[in-house]
N, C-alpha and C positions, 0 to 999 in steps of 0.2 A: 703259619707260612702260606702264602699265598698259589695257588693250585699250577702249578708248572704246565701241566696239559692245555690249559687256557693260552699259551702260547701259540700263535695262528690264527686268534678265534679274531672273524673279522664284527665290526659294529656295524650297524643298520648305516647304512647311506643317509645321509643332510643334503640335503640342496638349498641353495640360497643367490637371489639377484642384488649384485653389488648396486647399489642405490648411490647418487650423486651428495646428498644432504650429508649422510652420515659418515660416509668418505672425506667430504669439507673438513667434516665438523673432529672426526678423528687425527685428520693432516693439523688441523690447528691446535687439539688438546696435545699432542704431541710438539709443537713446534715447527714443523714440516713446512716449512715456510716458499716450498719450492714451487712456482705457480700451475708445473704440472699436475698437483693433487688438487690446487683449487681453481683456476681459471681455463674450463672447455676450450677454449680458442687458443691458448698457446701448449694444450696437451695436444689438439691437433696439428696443430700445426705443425710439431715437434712429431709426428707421425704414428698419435697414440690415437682407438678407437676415439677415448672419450676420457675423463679423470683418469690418472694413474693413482692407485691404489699405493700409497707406502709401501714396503716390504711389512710391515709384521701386522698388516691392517689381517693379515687371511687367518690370523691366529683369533683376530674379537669375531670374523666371519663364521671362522668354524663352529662359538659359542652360541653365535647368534641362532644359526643353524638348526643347531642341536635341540629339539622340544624336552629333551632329557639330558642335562648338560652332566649331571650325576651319573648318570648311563652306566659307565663304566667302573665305576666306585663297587656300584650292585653283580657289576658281573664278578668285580675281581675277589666281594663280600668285605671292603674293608671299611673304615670305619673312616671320613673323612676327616677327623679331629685326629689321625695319624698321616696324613698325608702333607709332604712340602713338594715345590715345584724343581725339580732338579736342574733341569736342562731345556732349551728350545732351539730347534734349527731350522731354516728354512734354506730352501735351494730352488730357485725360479727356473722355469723351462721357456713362457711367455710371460706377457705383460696381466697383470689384471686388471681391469680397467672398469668404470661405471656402466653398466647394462649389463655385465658377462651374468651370464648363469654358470654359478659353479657346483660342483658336486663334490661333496667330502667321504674318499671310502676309507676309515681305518681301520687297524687290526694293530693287535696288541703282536709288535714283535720281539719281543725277549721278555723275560723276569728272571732277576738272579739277584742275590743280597752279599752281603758285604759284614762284617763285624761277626762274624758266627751266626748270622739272621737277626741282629739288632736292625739290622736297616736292609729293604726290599728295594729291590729299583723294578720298575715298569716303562717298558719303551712302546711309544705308542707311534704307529708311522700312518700317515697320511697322503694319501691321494690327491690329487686336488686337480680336477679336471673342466675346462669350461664348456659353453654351447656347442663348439665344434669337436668334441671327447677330443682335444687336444690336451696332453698333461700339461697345467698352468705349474704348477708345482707340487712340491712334496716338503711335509715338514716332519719332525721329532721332536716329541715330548716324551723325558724324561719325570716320570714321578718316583718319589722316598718317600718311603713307607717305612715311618718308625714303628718297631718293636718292642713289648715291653721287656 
């Protein structure tokens, strides 16, 4: 069973500059076909800094972020060959857009299992603030953690 009191425990801060190329190149692996994610001049003109970021681009952000993308794996001591992805939510406050500097601060907020402790859920919430500590957004990540 994974340590209940770890509940609250917040992770080291990420910071990361959303970059033009990879935002393209994301909007396109995706289909994002909207010229807000790839042509500067009708993002602005539409009254965005610069690229508009997809919605779930801040999820490959947060990875990218991360120099220990396992991080959390270690704190919670579980064994990544038990771990599925459950859940993901995002909820926007501002735009994210190419140039922003963002900062990722999360904390593990819940753990509770389900099946008599066959399966652990892990909720992990997220900060998501840019250069002006304006909150850009907040997401949830749901991880299952099977049990033997």
């Amino acid at each position: 069973m994974i340590d209940r009191s770890l509940i609250g425990t917040r992770l080291p801060d990420n910071n990361i500059e959303v970059e033009k190329y990879p935002l393209r190149y994301f909007a396109q692996a995706i289909g994002a076909d909207d010229p807000l994610h790839r042509d500067e001049a009708a993002a602005q003109a539409a009254g965005y800094r610069s690229l508009l970021a997809p919605p779930t681009y801040v999820a490959c952000l947060a990875a990218l972020a991360d120099p220990d993308p396992y991080r959390i794996l270690d704190v919670l001591k579980v064994d990544v060959k038990r771990i599925l992805h459950g859940e993901q939510r995002f909820r926007y406050h501002q735009p994210v857009c190419a140039g922003d500097r963002l900062r990722f601060r999360a904390r593990i907020a819940d753990i509770y299992d389900k099946k008599n402790g066959a399966l652990e859920f892990v909720t992990i919430d997220t900060e998501i603030t840019n250069q002006l500590d304006q909150l850009a957004a907040v997401t949830r990540v749901v991880m299952v953690v099977r049990n033997a």
